[in-house]
N, C-alpha and C positions, 0 to 999 in steps of 0.2 A: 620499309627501309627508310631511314632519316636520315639525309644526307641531303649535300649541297645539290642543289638542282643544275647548276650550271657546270659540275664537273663531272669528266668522262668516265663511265662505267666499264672496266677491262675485265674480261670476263676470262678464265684457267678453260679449257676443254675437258683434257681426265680429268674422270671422277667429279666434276664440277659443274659442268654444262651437257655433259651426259655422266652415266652411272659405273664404266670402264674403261679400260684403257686400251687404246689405239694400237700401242705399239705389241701388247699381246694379242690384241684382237688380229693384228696383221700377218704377226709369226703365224696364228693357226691357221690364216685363208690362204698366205703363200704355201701350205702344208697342204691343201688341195687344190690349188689353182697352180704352182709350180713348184711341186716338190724335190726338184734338185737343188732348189734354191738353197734348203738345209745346211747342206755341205759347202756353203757360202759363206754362211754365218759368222765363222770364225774371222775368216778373211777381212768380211765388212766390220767387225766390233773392233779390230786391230786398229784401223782406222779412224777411228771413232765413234761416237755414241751419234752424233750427227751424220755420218757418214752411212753408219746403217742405217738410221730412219731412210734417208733417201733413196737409198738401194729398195728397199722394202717397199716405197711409194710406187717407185719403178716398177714392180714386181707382179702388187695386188692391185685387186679393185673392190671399194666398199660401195654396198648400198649404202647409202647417208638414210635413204627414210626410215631404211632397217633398226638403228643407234637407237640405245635406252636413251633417250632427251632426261634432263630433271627437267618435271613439268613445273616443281617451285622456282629453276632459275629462268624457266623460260617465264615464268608470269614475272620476275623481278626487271626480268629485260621490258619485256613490255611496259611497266611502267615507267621506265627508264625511258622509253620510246616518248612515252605520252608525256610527259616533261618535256622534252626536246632536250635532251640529254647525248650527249655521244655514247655508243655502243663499242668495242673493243674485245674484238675475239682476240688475245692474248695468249699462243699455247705452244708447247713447246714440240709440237707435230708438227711434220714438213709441212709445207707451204700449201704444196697440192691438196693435202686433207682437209686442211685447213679450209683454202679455199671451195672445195667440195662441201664439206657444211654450212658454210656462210652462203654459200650461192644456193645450198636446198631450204636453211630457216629465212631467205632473206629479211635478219634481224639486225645486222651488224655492219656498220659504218666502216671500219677500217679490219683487218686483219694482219695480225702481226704473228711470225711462224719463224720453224727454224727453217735454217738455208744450208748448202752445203759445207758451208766453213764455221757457222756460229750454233749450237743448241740454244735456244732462244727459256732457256730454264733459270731458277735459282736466282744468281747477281747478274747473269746476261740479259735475263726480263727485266730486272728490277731496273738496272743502267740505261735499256731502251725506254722503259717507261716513264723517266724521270728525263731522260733527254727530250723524249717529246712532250710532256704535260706539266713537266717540274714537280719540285718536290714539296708533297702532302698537294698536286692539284690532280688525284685521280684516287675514285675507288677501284679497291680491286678484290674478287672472289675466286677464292683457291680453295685448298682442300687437303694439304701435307704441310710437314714441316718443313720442304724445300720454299714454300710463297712465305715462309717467315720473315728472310731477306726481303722480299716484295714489299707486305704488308707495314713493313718498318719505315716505308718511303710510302704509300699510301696515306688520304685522308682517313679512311673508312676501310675497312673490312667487314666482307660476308664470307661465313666460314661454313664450308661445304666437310663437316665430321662429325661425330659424336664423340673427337680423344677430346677428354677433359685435359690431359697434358697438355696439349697444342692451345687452347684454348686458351688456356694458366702463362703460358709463356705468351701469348699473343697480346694477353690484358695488361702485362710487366713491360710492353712500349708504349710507347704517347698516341699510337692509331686508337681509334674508337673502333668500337667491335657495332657494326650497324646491323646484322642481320649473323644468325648460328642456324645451319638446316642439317640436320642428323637424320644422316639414311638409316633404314631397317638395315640391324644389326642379325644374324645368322642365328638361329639356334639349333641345337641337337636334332632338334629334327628334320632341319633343313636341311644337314649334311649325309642325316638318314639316308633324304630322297634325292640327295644327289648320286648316290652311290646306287639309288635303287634297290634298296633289301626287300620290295615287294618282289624283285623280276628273279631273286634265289628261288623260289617258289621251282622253277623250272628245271633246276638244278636237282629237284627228286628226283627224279629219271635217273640219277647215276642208282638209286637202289633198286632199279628194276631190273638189271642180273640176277641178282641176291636171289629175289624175287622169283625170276623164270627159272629157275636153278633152285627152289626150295630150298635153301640153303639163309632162310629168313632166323633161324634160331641161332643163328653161327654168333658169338659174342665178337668174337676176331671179326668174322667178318662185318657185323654191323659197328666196330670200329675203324675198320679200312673205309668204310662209306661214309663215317663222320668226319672224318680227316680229307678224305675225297673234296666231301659235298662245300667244306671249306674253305680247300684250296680252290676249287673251281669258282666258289660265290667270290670270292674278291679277285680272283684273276676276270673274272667279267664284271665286276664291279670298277675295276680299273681303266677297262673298255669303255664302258659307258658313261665314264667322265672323260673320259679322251675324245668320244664320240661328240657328249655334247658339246664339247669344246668347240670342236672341229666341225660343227652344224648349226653354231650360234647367228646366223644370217638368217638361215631358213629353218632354225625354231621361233624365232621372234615372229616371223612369218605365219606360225600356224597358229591354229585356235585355241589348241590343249599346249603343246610344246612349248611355246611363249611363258609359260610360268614356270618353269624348267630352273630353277636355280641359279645356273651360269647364264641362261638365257637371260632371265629376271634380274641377272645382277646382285642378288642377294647371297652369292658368295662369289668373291675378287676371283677374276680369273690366273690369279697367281697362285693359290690356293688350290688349285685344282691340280694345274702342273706338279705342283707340288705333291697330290695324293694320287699322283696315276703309278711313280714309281713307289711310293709306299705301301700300296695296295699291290704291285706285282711283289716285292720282297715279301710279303707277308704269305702270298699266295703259294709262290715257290718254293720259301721256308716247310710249309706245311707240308708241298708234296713231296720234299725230301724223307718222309716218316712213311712213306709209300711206294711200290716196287718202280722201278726204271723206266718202266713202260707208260705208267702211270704220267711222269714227267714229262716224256717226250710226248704225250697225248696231250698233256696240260698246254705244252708250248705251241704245238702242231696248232690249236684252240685258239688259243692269241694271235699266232701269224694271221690268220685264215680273217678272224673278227680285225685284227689291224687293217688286212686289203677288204674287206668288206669296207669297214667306215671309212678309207680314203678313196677307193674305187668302186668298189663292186656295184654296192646301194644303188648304183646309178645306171646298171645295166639291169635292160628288161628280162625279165623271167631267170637270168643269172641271180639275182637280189634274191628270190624264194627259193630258188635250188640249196643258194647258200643255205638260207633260214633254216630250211628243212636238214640241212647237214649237221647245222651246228646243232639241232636240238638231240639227231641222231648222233652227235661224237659226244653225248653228257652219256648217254647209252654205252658207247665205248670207251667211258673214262670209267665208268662204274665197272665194267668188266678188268680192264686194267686194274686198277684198285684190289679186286678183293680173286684175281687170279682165275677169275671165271671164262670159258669159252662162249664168243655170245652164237648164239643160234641164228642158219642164214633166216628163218622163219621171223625172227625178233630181228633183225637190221631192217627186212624187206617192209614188215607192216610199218615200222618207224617211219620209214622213207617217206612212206605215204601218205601215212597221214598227218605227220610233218609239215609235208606238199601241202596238205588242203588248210591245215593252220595256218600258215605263211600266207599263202592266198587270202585267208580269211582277212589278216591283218593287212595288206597290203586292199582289199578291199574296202575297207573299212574305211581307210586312209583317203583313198580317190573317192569314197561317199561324200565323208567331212567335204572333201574339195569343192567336188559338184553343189552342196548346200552353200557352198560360200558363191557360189555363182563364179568359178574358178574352171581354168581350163586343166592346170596341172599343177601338181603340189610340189610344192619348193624342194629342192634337194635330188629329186626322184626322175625317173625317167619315160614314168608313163602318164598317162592323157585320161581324161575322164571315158573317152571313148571305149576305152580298155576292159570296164568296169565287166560286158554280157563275158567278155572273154574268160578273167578272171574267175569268175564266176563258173563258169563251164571244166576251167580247168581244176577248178578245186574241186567242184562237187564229184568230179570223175576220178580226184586221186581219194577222197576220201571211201567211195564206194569201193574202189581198188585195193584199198586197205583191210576191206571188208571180205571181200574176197579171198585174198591173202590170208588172211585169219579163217577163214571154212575151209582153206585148202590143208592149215599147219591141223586144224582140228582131226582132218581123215588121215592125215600123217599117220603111220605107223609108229613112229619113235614118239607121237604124243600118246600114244595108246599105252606106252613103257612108264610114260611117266602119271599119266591121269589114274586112279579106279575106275572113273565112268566118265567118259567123255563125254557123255551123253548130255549133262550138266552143261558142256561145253557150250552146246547148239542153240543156249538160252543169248549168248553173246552177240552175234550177228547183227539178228531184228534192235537189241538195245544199240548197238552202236550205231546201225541205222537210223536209228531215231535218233539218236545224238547228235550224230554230222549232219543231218535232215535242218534240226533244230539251230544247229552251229550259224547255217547257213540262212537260214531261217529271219536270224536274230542280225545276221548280218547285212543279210537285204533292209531289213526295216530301220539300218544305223543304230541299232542296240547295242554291238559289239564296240567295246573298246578299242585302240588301234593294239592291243596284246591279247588276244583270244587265249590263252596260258591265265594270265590275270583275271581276264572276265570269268571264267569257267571255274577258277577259286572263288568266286563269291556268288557261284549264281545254284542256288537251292537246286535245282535242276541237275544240273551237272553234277553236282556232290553226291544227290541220290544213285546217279547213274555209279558214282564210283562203286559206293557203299555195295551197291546190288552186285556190282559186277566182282567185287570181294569175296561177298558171301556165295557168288554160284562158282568160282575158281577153288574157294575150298571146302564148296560141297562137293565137285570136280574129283578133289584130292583122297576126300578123307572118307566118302559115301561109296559102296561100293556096287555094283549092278545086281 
């Protein structure tokens, strides 16, 4: 950066001196730290744009170490330091946040914020900054076309974008442009994995009525589970940008999570807001080409995953009950759908072994933890200590699953629908070795924190399906 050594360097907060914005970041922590506050909102924005940041100060609490920093503006500060230059946190965040980050980098010589009567943005910065330093005796780095007004009254500009527009209009005033840093811009695939179209994978389960109900050649009905399996993938696709919204603290916090998208910063968290109700409209739309039941299942699905990610997550053993429920209502969305009765034999093994997948993943989790030399993982409400427990609890619901299944096997009514049940008795000892293995893979930190995901790519598990295909309609079709 070229620039005068003797004049103060004023530095923008959003998007500038870290990689989002405050006042989004605050709406989603007041949305789990005090969610009545919601119904607030209107009230405070009535009052002003100033008026709500302060309420909202009032409200939340940020980790400051948590904040995506830009590691390029924290080096431009620093050399700004090593000149002997003044430093100026400049931003148009309450006071309080303000002063919270400047008290965690201590980088920054003066801090200037809004207050309750002034937003300290646009021409109210620029008028402050030229009262104190005069005009053209201050750089300053921003990152919108609100620091335009600013930068017009500046020596120097460093531009926190990659709009070539902003840039073009910034070059067409007498400021010298000293410094251009353009963050990683989002691609198609980023927005993939925001949405998570790995974790649809899950969402097969709705054709497994079809399935227990033979009822697999049905055209109708393998279009009622495409319409299904649709509506369902972006109604939880909508969740899981809400979610990560709403856990951007304590994904930065984690090992794997921290590169999370909205975590990472590599898509504006305005964007997100933005795709949570575009993805329920789209999801909704769909399930209207599907019976009644079907809908009120779809929404029943949303409520439940909404109080999971503002509350539930955070209750002990409640968090995997859920887990196991919700894997068990894609089971019940599938019946819905295509008008099938599900079987108590088919709810009860789901439940179970649901159980011992949740467990698996929530194990997995407080592994990561314990390796990080960690007592408890961000977000969560259990302790490494937990981990023999977990453990015990899962391998016991998945053995119960196992069980459950040799009891539906002697079932009478499976004997109506099998030619040889006999076939049947091949299932057991494999699932046993499956959940054996699950767990297995789990002790050793092999398992992903989504044992649904790891199990789609793991050779092993695939086989197990494969096999377990061919002895169900050898089952079928093989007679004694």
């Amino acid at each position: 950066m070229d620039t005068k050594s003797n004049l103060p360097f004023c530095v923008d907060c959003d998007h500038t001196l870290i990689a989002t914005d405050l006042l989004y970041e605050a709406f989603f922590l007041m949305l789990k730290q005090y969610p009545l506050g919601l119904f607030l909102l209107p009230f405070w924005l009535i009052k002003g744009k100033a008026y709500l940041k302060q309420q909202l100060a009032t409200k939340v609490r940020f980790n400051w170490a948590t904040l995506p920093y830009r590691e390029e503006m924290l080096t431009l500060i620093e050399e700004a330091r090593a000149k002997k230059r003044k430093v100026v946190l400049a931003t148009a965040s309450p006071q309080v946040w303000a002063d919270g980050i400047a008290n965690h980098l201590q980088c920054f010589d003066e801090v200037l914020a809004t207050n309750k009567d002034t937003n300290l943005s646009g021409s109210n910065k620029a008028n402050k900054l030229v009262q104190l330093y005069g005009e053209r005796g201050f750089d300053y780095a921003g990152d919108n076309k609100v620091d335009l007004v600013v930068w017009q009254h500046a020596a120097n500009a460093i531009v926190v974008s990659s709009n070539k527009n902003l840039t073009n209009k910034l070059s067409g005033t007498p400021t010298a442009i000293a410094n251009i840093i353009e963050p990683k811009q989002a691609s198609l695939l980023t927005y993939i994995k925001a949405i998570r179209v790995h974790q649809w994978l899950k969402n097969a389960l709705i054709i497994v009525p079809l399935l227990a109900a033979h009822q697999i050649g049905s055209i109708h009905g393998l279009l009622q589970v495409a319409y299904a399996f649709f509506a369902f993938s972006l109604c939880a696709s909508s969740v899981y940008v809400l979610n990560d919204l709403l856990d951007l603290e304590s994904d930065r916090a984690h090992v794997r999570k921290r590169k999370r998208p909205f975590a990472a910063c590599t898509i504006p968290i305005w964007q997100g807001m933005v795709m949570v109700p575009i993805l329920l409209v789209a999801a909704f739309s769909i399930a209207t080409l599907l019976p009644k039941l079907f809908v009120m299942v779809l929404f029943i699905y949303f409520l439940i995953t909404l109080a999971y990610s503002l509350w539930l997550k955070k209750q002990v053993i409640v968090d995997v009950m859920m887990l196991a429920g919700l894997y068990t209502m894609r089971i019940i969305a599938g019946a819905a759908a295509t008008d099938i009765q599900p079987s108590f034999w088919l709810l009860a093994f789901s439940m179970f072994i649901f159980l011992s997948l949740a467990m698996v993943k929530r194990y997995s989790e407080l592994l990561v933890t314990l390796q990080a030399n960690k007592k408890e993982p961000a977000g969560r409400g259990y302790s490494v200590d937990d981990l023999p427990v977990l453990m015990a609890i899962g391998v016991s619901a998945g053995i119960g699953s196992v069980l459950i299944f040799s009891l539906y096997i002697n079932s009478p009514d499976t004997n109506k629908m099998y030619q040889n049940t006999f076939w049947l008795w091949l299932m057991p000892p494999i699932l046993l070795y499956w959940i054996s293995r699950m767990w297995m893979k789990a002790h050793r930190g092999q398992v992903d924190d989504d044992p649904v995901v790891f199990a789609a790519k793991d050779w092993q598990s695939i086989l197990v399906l494969l096999i377990s295909a061919i002895i169900f309609t050898a089952a079928f079709f093989l007679s004694s």
